[in-house]
TILUM-424871 format. One line per field, with one value per residue (C-alpha): residue in one letter; x, y, z. Coordinates in nm, 2 decimals, decimal comma. Example, Ala and Ser with C-alpha at 12.3 -4.5 7.8 and 13.67 -1.06 7.14 Angstrom:
% residues 2
aa = (A / S)
X = (1,23 / 1,37)
Y = (-0,45 / -0,11)
Z = (0,78 / 0,71)
This chain:
% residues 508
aa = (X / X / X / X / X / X / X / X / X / X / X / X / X / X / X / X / X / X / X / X / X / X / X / X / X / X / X / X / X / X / X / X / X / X / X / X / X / X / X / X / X / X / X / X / X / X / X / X / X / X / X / X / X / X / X / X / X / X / X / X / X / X / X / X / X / X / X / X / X / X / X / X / X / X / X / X / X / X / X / X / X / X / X / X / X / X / X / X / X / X / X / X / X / X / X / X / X / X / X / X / X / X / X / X / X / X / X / X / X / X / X / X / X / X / X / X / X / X / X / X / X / X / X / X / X / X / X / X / X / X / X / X / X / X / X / X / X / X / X / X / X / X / X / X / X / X / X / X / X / X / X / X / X / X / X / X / X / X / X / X / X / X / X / X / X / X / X / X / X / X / X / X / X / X / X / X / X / X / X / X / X / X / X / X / X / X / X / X / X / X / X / X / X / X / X / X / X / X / X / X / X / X / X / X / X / X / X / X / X / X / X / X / X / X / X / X / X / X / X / X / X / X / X / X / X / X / X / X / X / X / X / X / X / X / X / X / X / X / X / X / X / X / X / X / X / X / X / X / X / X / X / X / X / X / X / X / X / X / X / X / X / X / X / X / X / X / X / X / X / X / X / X / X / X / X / X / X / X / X / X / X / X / X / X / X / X / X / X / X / X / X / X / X / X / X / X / X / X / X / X / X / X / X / X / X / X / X / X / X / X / X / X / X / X / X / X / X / X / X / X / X / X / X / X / X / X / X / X / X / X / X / X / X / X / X / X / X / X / X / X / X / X / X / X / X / X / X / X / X / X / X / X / X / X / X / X / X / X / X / X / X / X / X / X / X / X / X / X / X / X / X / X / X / X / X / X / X / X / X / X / X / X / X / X / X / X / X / X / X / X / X / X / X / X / X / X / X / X / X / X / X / X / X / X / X / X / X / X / X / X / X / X / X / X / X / X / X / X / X / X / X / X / X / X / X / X / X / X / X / X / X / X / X / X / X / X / X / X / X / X / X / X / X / X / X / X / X / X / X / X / X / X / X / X / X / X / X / X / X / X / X / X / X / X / X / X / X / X / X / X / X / X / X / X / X / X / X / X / X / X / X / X / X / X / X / X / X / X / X / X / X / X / X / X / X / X / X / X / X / X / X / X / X / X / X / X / X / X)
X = (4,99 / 5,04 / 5,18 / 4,93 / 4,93 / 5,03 / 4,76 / 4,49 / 4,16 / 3,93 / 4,10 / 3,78 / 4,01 / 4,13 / 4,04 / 3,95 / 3,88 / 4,27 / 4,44 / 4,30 / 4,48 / 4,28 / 4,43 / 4,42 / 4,38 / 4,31 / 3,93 / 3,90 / 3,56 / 3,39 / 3,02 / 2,87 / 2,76 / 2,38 / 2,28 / 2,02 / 1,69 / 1,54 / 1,79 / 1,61 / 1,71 / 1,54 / 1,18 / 0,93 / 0,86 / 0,56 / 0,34 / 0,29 / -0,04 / -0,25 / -0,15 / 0,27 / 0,43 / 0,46 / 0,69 / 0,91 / 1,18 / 1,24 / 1,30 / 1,23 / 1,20 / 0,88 / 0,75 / 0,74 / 0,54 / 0,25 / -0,03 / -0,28 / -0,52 / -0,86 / -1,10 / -1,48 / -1,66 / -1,99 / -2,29 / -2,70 / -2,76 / -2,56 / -2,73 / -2,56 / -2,19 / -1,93 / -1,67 / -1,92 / -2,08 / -1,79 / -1,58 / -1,28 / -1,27 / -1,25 / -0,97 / -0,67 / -0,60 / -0,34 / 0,03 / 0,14 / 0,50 / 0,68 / 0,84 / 0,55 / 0,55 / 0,94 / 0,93 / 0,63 / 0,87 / 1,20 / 0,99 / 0,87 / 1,25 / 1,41 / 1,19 / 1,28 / 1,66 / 1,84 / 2,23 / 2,36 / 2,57 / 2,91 / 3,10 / 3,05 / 3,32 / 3,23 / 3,54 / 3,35 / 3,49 / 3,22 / 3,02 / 2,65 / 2,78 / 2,85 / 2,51 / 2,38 / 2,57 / 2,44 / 2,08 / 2,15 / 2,34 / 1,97 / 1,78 / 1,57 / 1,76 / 2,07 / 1,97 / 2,22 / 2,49 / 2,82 / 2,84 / 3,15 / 3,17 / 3,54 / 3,60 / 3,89 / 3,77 / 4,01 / 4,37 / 4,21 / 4,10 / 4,47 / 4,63 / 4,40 / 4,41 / 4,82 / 4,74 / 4,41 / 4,26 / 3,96 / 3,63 / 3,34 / 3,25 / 3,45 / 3,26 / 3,51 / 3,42 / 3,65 / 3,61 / 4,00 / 3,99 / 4,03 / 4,38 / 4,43 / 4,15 / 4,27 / 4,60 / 4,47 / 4,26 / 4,56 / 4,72 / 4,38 / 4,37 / 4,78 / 4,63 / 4,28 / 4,24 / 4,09 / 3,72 / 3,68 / 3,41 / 3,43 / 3,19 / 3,39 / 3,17 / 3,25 / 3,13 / 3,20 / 2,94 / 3,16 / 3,13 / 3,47 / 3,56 / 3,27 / 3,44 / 3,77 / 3,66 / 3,51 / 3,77 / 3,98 / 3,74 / 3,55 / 3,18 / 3,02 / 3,05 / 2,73 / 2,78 / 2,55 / 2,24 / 2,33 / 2,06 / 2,05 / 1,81 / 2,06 / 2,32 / 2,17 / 2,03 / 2,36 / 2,48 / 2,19 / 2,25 / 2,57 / 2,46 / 2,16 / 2,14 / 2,07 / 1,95 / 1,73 / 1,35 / 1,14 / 0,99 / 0,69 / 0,62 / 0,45 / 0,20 / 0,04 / -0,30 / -0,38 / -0,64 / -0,63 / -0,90 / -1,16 / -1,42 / -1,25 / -1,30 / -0,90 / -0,97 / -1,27 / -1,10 / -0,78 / -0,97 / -1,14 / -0,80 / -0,58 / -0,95 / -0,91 / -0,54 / -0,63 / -0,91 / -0,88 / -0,48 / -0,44 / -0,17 / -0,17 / -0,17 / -0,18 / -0,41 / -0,30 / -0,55 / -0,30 / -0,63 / -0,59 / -0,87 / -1,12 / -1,00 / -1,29 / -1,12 / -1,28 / -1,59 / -1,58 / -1,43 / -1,71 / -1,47 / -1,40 / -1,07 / -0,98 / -0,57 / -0,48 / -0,21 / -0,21 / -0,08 / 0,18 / 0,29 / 0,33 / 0,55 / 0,76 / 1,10 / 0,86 / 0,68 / 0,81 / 0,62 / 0,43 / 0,30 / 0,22 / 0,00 / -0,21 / -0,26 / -0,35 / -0,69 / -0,84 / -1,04 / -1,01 / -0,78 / -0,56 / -0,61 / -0,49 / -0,59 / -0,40 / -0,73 / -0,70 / -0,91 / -1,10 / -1,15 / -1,11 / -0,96 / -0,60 / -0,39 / -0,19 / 0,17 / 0,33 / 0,66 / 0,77 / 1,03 / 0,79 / 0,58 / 0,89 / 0,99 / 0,67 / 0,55 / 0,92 / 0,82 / 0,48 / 0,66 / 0,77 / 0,44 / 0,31 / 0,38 / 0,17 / 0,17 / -0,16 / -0,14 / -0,44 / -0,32 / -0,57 / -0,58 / -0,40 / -0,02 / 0,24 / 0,58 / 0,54 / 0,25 / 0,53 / 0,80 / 0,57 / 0,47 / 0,84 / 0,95 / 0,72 / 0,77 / 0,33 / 0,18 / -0,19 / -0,37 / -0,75 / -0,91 / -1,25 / -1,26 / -1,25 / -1,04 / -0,91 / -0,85 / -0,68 / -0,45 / -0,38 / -0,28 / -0,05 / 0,16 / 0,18 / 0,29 / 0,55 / 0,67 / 0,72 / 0,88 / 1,14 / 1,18 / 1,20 / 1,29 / 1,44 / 1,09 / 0,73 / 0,50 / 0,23 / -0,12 / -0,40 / -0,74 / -1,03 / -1,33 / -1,70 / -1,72 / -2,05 / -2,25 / -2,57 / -2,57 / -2,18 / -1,99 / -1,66 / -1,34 / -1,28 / -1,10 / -0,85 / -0,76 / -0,74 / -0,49 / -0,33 / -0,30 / -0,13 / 0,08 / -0,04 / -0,25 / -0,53 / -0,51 / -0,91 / -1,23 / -1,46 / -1,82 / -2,04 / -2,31 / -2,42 / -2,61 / -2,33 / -2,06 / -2,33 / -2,49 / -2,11 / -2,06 / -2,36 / -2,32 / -1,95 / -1,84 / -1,67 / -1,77 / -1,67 / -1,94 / -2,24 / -2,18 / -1,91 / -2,07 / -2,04 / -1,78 / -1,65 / -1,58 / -1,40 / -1,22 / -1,09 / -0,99 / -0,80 / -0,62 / -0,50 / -0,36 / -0,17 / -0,02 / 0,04 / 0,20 / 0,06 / -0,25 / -0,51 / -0,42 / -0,60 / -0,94 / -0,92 / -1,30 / -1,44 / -1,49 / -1,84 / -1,67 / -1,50 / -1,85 / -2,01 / -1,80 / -1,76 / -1,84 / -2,16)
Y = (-0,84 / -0,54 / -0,27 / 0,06 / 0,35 / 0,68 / 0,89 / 0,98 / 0,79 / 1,04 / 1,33 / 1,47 / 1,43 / 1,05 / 0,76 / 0,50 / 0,26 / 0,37 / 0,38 / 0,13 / -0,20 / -0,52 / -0,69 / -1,10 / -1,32 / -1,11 / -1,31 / -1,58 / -1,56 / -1,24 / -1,24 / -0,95 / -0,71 / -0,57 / -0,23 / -0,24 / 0,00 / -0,08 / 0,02 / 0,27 / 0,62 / 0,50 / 0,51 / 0,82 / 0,94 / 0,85 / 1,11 / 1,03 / 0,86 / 0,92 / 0,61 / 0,46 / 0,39 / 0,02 / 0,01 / 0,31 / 0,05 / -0,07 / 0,28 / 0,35 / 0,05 / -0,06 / 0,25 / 0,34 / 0,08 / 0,10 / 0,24 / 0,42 / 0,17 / 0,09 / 0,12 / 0,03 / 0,16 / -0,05 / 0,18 / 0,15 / -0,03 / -0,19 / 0,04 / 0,33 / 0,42 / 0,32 / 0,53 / 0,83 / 1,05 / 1,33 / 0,98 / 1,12 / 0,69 / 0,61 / 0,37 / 0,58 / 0,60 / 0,40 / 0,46 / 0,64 / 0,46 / 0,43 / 0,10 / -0,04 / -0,38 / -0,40 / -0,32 / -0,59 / -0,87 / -0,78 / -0,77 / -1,12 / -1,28 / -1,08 / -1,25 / -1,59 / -1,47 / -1,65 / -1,73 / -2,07 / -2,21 / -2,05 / -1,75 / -1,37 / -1,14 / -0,77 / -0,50 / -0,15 / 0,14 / 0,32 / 0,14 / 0,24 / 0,00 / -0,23 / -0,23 / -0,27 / -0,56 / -0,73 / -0,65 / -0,81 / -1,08 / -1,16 / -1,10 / -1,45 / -1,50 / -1,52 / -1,78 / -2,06 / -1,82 / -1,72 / -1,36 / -1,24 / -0,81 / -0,67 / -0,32 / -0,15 / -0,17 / -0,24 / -0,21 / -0,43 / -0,69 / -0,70 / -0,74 / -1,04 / -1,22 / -1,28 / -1,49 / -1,64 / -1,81 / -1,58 / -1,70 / -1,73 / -1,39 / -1,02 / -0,72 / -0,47 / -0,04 / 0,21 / 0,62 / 0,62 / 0,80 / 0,65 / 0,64 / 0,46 / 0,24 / 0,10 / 0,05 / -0,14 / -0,38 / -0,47 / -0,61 / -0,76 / -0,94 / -1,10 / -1,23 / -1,32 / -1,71 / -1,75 / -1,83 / -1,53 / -1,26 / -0,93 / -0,63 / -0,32 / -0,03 / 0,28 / 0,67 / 0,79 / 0,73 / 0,76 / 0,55 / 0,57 / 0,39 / 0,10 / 0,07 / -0,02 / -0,20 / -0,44 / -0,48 / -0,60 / -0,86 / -0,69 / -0,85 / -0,52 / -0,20 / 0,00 / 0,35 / 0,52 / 0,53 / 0,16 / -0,03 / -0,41 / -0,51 / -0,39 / -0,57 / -0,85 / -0,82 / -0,76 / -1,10 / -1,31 / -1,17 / -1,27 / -1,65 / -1,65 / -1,97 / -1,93 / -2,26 / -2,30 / -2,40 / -2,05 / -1,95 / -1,79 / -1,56 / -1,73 / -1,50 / -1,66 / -1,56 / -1,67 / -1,55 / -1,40 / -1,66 / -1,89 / -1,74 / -1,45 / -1,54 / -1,59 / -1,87 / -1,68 / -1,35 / -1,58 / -1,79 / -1,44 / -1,31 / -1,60 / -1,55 / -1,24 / -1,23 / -1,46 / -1,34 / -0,97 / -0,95 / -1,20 / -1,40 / -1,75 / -1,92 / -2,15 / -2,21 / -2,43 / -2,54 / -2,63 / -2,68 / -3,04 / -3,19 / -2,89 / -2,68 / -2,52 / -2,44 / -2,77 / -2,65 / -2,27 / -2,39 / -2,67 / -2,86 / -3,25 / -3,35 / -3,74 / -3,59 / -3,29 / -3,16 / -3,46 / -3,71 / -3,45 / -3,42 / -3,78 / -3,81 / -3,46 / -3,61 / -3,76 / -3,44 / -3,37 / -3,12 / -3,38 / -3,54 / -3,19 / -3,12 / -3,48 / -3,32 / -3,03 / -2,93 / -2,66 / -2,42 / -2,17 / -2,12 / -1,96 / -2,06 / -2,42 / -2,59 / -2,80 / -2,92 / -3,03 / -3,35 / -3,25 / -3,55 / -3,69 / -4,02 / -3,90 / -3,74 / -3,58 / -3,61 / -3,43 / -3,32 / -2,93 / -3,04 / -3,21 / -2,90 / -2,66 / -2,89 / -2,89 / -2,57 / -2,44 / -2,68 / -2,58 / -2,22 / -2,36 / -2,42 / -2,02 / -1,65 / -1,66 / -1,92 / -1,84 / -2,07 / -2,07 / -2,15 / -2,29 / -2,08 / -2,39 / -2,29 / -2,54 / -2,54 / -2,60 / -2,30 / -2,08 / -2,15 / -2,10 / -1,75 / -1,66 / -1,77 / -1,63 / -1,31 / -1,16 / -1,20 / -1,12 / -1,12 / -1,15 / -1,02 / -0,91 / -0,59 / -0,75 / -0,77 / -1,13 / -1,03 / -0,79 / -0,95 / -1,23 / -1,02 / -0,81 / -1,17 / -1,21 / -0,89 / -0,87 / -1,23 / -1,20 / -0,82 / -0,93 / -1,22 / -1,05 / -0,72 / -0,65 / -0,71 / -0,55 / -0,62 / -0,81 / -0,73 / -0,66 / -0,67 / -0,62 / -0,83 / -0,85 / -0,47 / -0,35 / -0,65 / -0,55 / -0,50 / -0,61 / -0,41 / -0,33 / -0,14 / 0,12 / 0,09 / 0,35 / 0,24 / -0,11 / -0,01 / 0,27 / -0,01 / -0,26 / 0,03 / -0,06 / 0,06 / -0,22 / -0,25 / -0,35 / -0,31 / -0,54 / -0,47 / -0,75 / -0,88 / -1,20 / -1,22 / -1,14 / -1,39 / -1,65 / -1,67 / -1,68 / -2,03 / -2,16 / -2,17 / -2,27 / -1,93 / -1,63 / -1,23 / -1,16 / -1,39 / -1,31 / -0,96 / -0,83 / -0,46 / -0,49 / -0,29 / -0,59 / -0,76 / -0,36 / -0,41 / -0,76 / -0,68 / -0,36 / -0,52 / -0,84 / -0,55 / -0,44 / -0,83 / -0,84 / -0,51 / -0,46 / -0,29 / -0,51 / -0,50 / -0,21 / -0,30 / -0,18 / -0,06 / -0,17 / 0,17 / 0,24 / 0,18 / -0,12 / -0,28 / -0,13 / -0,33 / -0,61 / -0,94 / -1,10)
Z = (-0,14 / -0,39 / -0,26 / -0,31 / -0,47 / -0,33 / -0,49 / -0,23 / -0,37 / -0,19 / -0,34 / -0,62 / -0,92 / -0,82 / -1,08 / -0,85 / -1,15 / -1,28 / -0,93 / -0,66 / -0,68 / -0,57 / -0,29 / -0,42 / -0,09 / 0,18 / 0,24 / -0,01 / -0,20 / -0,06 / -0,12 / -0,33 / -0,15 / -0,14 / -0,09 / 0,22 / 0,05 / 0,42 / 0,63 / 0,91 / 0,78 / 0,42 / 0,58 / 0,68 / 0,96 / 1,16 / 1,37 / 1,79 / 1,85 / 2,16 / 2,27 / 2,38 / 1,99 / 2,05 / 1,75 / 1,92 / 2,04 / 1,71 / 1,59 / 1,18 / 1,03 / 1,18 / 1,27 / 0,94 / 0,76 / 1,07 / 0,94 / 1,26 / 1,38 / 1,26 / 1,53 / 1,50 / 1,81 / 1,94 / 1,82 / 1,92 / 1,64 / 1,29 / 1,10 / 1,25 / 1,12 / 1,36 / 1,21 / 1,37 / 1,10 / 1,08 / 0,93 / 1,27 / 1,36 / 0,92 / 0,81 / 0,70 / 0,37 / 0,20 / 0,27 / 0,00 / -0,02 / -0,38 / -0,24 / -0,04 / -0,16 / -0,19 / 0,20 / 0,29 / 0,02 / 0,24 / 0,63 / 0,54 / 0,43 / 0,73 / 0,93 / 0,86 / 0,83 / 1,13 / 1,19 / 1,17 / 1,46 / 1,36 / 1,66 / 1,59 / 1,73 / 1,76 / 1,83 / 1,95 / 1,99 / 2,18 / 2,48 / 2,27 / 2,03 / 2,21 / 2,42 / 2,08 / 1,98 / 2,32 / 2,20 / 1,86 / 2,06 / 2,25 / 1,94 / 1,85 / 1,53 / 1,66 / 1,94 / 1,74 / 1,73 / 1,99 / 2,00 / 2,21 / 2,24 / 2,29 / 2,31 / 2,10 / 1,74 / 1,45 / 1,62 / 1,90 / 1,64 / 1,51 / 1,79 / 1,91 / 1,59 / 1,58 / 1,94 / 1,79 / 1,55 / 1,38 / 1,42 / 1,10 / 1,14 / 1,27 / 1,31 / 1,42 / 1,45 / 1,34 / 1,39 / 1,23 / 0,90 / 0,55 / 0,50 / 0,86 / 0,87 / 0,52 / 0,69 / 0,96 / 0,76 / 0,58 / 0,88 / 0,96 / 0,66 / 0,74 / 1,06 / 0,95 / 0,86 / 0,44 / 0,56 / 0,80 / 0,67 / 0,79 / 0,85 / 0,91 / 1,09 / 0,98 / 1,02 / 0,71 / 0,46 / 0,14 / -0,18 / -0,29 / 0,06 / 0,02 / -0,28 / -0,22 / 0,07 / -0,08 / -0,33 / -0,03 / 0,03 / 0,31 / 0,34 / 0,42 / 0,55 / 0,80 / 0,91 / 1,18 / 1,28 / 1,36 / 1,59 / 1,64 / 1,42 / 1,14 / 1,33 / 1,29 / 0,96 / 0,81 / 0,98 / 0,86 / 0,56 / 0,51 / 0,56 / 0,37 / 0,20 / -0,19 / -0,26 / 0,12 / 0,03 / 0,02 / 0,34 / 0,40 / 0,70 / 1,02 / 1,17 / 1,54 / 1,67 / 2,02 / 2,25 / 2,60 / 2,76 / 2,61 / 2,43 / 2,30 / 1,93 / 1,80 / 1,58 / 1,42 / 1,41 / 1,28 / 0,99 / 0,89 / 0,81 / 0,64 / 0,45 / 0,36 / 0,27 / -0,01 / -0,13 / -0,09 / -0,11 / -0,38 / -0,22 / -0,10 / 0,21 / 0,47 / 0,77 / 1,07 / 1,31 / 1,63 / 1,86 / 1,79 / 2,05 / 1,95 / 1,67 / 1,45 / 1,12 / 0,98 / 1,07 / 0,95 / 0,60 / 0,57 / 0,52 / 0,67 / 0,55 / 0,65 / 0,71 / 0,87 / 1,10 / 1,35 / 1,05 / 1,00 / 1,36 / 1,40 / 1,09 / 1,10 / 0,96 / 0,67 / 0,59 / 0,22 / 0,02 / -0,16 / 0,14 / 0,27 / -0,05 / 0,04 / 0,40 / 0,33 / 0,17 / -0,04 / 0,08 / -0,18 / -0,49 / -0,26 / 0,09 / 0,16 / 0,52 / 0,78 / 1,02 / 1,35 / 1,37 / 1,65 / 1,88 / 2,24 / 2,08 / 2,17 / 2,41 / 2,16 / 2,34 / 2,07 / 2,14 / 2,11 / 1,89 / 1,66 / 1,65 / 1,58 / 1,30 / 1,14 / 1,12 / 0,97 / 0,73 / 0,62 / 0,59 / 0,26 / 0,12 / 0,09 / 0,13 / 0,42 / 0,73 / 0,99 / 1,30 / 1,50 / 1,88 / 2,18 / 2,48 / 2,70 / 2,75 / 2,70 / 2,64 / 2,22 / 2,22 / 2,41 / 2,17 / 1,87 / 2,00 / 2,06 / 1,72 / 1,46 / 1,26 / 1,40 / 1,68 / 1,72 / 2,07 / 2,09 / 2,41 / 2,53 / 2,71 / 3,06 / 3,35 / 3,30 / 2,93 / 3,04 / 3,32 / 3,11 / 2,76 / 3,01 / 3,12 / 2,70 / 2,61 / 2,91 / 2,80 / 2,41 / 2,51 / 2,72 / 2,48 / 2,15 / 2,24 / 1,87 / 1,72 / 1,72 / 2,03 / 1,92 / 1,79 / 1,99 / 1,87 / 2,10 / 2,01 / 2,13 / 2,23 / 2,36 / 2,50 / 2,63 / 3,00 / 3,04 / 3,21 / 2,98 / 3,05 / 2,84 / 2,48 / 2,61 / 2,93 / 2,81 / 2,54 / 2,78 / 3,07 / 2,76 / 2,64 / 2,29 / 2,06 / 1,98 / 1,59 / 1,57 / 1,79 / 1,69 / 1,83 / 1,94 / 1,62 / 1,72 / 1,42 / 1,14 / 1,33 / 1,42 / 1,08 / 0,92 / 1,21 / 1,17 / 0,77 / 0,71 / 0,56 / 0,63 / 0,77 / 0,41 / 0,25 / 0,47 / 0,51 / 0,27 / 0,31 / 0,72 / 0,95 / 1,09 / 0,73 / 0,68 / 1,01 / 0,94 / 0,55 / 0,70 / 0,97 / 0,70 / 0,52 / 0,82 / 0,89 / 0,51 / 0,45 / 0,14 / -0,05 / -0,24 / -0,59 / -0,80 / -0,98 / -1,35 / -1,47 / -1,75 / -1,97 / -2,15 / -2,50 / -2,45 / -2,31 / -2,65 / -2,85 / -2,65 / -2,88 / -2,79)
């Protein structure tokens, strides 16, 4: 180890690039490190709503990037405007974000991120850390991974390590100043074996110190606001797999009780995220014994999902491509076959297997559930990046969307609650709870009201095609192509119009 310099590198008038010495050895091979452009403070602010922030516990980062809720209220008649005539219940305007799409590319990769089996030790110095650090620990991503919390920080870290071996990864806090923490990682890195990567947690948010700790081999350095999400981002990222098969990001839609319209409302937007957003994807019909996606596609493929559940250790993406059929340039469909033939005793594992696979095959991933629970249909829910809850606006809807919520929450209590979109609103002589108390009794704000047309959605069954194609004008086809915007995270792509010259001397 070369011995250092005596100048002070955060002194204004210090050369680091003349000065700093590199310390050869310390952690062998230290990954480049990335500069985070999501990381919480980076994103706006976002104004209370009338309604709980269900993305409050997540602080910033998904706060941020929610758009207010669309909300089409039943009227008299379809001719009338649901958004009311002084335009107070219109779709927001767009988010005016300079790195919108940079934002909805990075949401979709973190949500596939996840930690390999390897030990994580974290060294805090104060306890809110470490509460964090057991969040992250419980955080779905990290499920594979040890994580064991100390408190001490840095010194603590050394002293441990000349008893112990070091594990894959050491995350260890420091409040000590520049001069001392460098000090300390030097005696880190005598004790430290060659694989080890370490995250240093700092509170001073200096370049010059980044710097020259990551010339000594340091994998990467967070200062405050921390919260787990970052802790475990910064982990996963760490471990991210260069050569790993793209994945696309899985978004679930399941329905309170029978009848509530999730497949509809689910085939309607893996629809419109094609065909409006421009971006490819898949649509899985897991209703194996009844699933309807077949039927609203017109389509009648002779494979579907059942072939690939049988065979999951055989799905390969050429195989996949056979399965799979076309329903438009972009949208690609996995049917269910939609008989009594078989029991379908398909294992969980076989499910879990499958669907990470398909993730491979487009940006976007839409799984329509059945409304029977299993154990496969819980660990689906628990496991993908959206969740999007169809309901009626009716007591068991109700009762039943509260047991979801309060599941995937204390589940996945780093991530967004899930979706709620309240269909068939305004049925003639049905008595209904009220959109606010139903959202106010969730704590959620529902992202779409959908009132009740019979006509529109019956007409779009009955003929094998979507709310877009029969009634592309309608609210509801406005409802749906806003809400697939919100699941997406990104704006429809910009319409350039023909100008009157260029159609004058067009050639004929």
């Amino acid at each position: 180890m070369k011995p250092q310099q005596s100048h002070d590198p955060f002194d204004p008038d210090f050369e680091a690039e003349d000065d700093f010495t590199s310390v050869e050895g310390a952690w062998r091979d230290p990954p480049p490190a990335a500069a985070d452009p999501f990381a919480p403070e980076a994103l706006e602010e976002v104004e209370p709503e009338a309604f709980p922030d269900p993305f409050a516990e997540l602080g910033g980062a998904r706060a941020a990037d929610r758009p207010d809720p669309i909300v089409i209220e039943p009227a008299g008649g379809h001719d009338e405007d649901p958004f009311g005539p002084d335009g107070a219940g219109a779709p927001p305007p767009s988010l005016a974000h300079p790195v919108h799409d940079m934002i909805a590319g990075a949401e979709a990769a973190f949500g596939e991120s996840s930690l390999p089996r390897i030990t994580i030790h974290i060294f805090c110095v104060d306890a809110e850390t470490a509460e964090m650090a057991g969040q992250a620990a419980a955080d779905r991503r990290m499920e594979r991974a040890t994580v064991v919390t100390r408190m001490g920080g840095l010194a603590a870290a050394v002293e441990a390590y000349r008893n112990e071996a070091t594990p894959s990864l050491v995350m260890v806090e420091s409040a000590d100043p520049a001069a001392q923490l460098l000090g300390l990682l030097d005696k880190l890195a005598e004790v430290c074996d060659p694989g080890t990567k370490v995250v240093v947690i700092g509170q001073a948010n200096d370049i010059a110190l980044y710097r020259e700790l990551m010339r000594r081999g340091v994998s990467e350095y967070i200062v405050p606001p921390l919260n787990p999400l970052l802790l475990v981002r910064t982990a996963a990222s760490l471990y991210a797999d260069p050569s790993a098969p793209f994945v696309g990001r899985q978004i679930a839609f399941c329905g309170a009780k029978g009848g509530a319209g999730a497949s509809t409302i689910a085939h309607n937007i893996a629809y419109s995220i094609t065909e409006r957003l421009l971006t490819g994807a898949v649509l899985v019909d897991l209703d194996l014994p009844f699933g309807t996606a077949g039927l609203d596609f017109n389509q009648d493929p002779i494979q579907g999902v059942v072939d690939a559940l049988s065979q999951p250790d055989r799905l390969d993406p050429v195989l996949m491509d056979r399965m799979m059929v076309r329903c438009t340039d972009r949208l690609s469909l996995f049917a269910a076959p939609a008989t009594l033939e078989a029991d379908y005793d398909i294992s969980t594992e076989a499910f879990e297997e499958v669907t990470q696979k398909i993730r491979s095959a487009a940006p976007f991933v839409v799984l329509d559930l059945p409304h029977a629970w299993t154990p496969w249909k819980r660990k689906i829910l628990l496991s993908s990046d959206d969740l999007v809850i169809v309901a009626t606006p009716d007591l068991a809807s109700l009762r039943n969307a509260k047991n979801m919520i309060d599941l995937v929450r204390r589940a996945r209590p780093n991530d967004a609650p899930p979706r709620l979109v309240l269909n068939q609103v305004g049925v003639p002589g049905r008595p209904e709870i009220p959109v606010k108390d139903f959202g106010e009794a969730l704590g959620l704000t529902p992202a779409l009201c959908l009132p009740f047309d019979p006509k529109l959605f019956g007409q779009a069954a009955n003929n094998g095609q979507m709310i877009a194609e029969v009634g592309p004008k309608s609210r509801s086809a406005e409802g749906l192509d806003h809400l697939a915007q919100q699941i997406a995270r990104r704006e429809p792509p910009q319409v350039q119009k023909a100008s009157l010259l260029s159609s004058l001397f067009k050639k004929k």
